[in-house]
N, C-alpha and C positions, 0 to 999 in steps of 0.2 A: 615676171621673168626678168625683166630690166632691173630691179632692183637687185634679185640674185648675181647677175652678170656684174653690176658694179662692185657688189660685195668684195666679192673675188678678184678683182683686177687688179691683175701682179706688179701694175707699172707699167712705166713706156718704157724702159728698157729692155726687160723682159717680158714683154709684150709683145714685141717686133723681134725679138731673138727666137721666140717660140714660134712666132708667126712664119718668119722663114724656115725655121728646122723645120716645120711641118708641111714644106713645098708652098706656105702662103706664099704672095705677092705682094707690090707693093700698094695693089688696090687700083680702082678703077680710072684713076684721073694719069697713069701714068700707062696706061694703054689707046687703044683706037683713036678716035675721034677729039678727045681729049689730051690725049700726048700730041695730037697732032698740031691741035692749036696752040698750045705751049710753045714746043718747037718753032713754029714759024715766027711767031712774034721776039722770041730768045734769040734764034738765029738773027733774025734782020737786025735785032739793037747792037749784037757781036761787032755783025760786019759795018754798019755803019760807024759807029763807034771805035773801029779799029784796036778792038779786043783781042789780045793772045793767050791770057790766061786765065781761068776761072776756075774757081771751089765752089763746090757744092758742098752745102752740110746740110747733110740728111740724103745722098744719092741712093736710099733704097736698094731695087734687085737690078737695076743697071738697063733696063726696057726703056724707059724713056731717053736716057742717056743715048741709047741707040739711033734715034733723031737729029740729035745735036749736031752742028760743024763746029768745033772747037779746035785753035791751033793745039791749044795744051789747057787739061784739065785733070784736078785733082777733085775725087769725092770721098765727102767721107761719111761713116753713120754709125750706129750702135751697135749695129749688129753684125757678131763675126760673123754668123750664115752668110747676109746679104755683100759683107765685102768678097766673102771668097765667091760666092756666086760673079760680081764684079771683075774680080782677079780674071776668073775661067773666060766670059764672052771675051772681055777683051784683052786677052793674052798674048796676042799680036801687035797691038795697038800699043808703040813706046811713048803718045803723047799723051796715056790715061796712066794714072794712077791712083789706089786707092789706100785709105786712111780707118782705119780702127778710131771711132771717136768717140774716146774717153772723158770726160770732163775730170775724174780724181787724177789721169796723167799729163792734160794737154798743156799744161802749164810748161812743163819739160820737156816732152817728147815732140809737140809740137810749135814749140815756139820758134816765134819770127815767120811760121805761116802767112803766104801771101801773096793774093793775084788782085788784077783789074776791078773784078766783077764776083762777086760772093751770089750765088743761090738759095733759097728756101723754096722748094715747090713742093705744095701740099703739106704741110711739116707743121707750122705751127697750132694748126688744131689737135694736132694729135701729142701736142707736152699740156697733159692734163694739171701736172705738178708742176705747183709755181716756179720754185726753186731751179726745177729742171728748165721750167720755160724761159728761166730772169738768164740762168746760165749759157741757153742758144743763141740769145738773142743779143746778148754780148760779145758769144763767138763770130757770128754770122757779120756783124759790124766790123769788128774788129781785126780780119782778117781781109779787110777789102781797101783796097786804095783809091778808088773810084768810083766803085756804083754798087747796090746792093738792091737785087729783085726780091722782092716778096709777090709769091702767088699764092692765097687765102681767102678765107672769108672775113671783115676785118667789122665783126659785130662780138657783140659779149653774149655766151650761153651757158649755162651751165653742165658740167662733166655728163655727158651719158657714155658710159663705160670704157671707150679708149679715144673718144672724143672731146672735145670741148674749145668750141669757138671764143675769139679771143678781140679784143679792139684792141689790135698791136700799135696801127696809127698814135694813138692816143697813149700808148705807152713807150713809142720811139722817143713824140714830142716831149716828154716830162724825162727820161732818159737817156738819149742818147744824144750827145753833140757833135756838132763839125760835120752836118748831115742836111739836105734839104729835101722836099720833095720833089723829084723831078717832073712825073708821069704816074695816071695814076690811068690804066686802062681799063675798062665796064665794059663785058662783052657780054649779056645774058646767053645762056641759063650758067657761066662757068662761072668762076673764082674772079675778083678781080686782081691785077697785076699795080701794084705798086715799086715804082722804081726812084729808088733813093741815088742821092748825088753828093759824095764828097764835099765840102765847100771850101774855096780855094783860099790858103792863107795868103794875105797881104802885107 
């Protein structure tokens, strides 16, 4: 059955664009008990740190989001369902905004994007395509002036159908520069928290 499933698998982009048309969500780590640890530990590095603005790339159906204290935040993701879902909760809310995130437009449409603190929660297991993954993970840096949280699993697996665990650590260090590790948090049974840190030119 697993094999049929991978067969078929349309992509992460249209995977998470069907997934919301269909009333999916954005899965179980951005509800109960799970969202909530997230939350506490995101919130306290905000305030301590004296954070006012941060992206999210990849904010899902906006549920976990609802945890958050954020002066000002912008998310963005693949999927028009889940931005307009976004749009609707917080449609009162002038310090949220959401972002259609295209990688053939954001060169244009979003350039010069930029807050504090960049976000990935839960996200990188689920860019099963390389290309798609090389292209996040260049966003996600790249749109941060200060700190960039990754919450993952950060081992190498291989694809099972809209999964597929990753040793991103190991491909920040060969990748990305002008970045150090700051924090790397191990809470069992969750994800760990790895928090990256700008590094200050001299």
């Amino acid at each position: 059955m697993q094999k049929f499933k991978n067969f078929f698998f349309p992509g992460s982009y249209k995977y998470w664009e069907r997934r919301y048309r269909k009333n999916g969500n954005s899965g179980a780590g951005s509800y109960g008990e799970k969202a909530a640890y997230k939350a506490g530990i995101i919130n306290q590095f905000v305030k301590q740190n004296n954070i006012q603005k941060i992206i999210e790339v990849g904010c899902g159906d906006g549920n976990q989001l609802k945890q958050f204290s954020f002066p000002e935040y912008i998310g963005l993701d693949v999927s028009p369902t889940a931005i307009r879902l976004c749009k609707d909760i917080f449609k009162e809310d002038a310090s949220k905004q959401f972002l259609l995130y295209d990688e053939k437009e954001i060169d244009t449409r979003l350039e010069g994007l930029n807050a504090e603190l960049s976000l990935s929660l839960d996200v990188i297991y689920h860019l099963v395509e390389d290309e798609v993954y090389e292209k996040y993970m260049h966003r996600l840096f790249s749109v941060s002036s200060r700190y960039v949280i990754i919450y993952a699993w950060d081992v190498e697996e291989a694809k099972k159908f809209h999964v597929r665990h990753r040793n991103f650590s190991k491909w920040i260090t060969e990748n990305i520069t002008g970045y150090q590790l700051k924090e790397r948090i191990t809470q069992s049974p969750y994800c760990d928290f790895f928090i990256y840190e700008k590094l200050i030119k001299v």
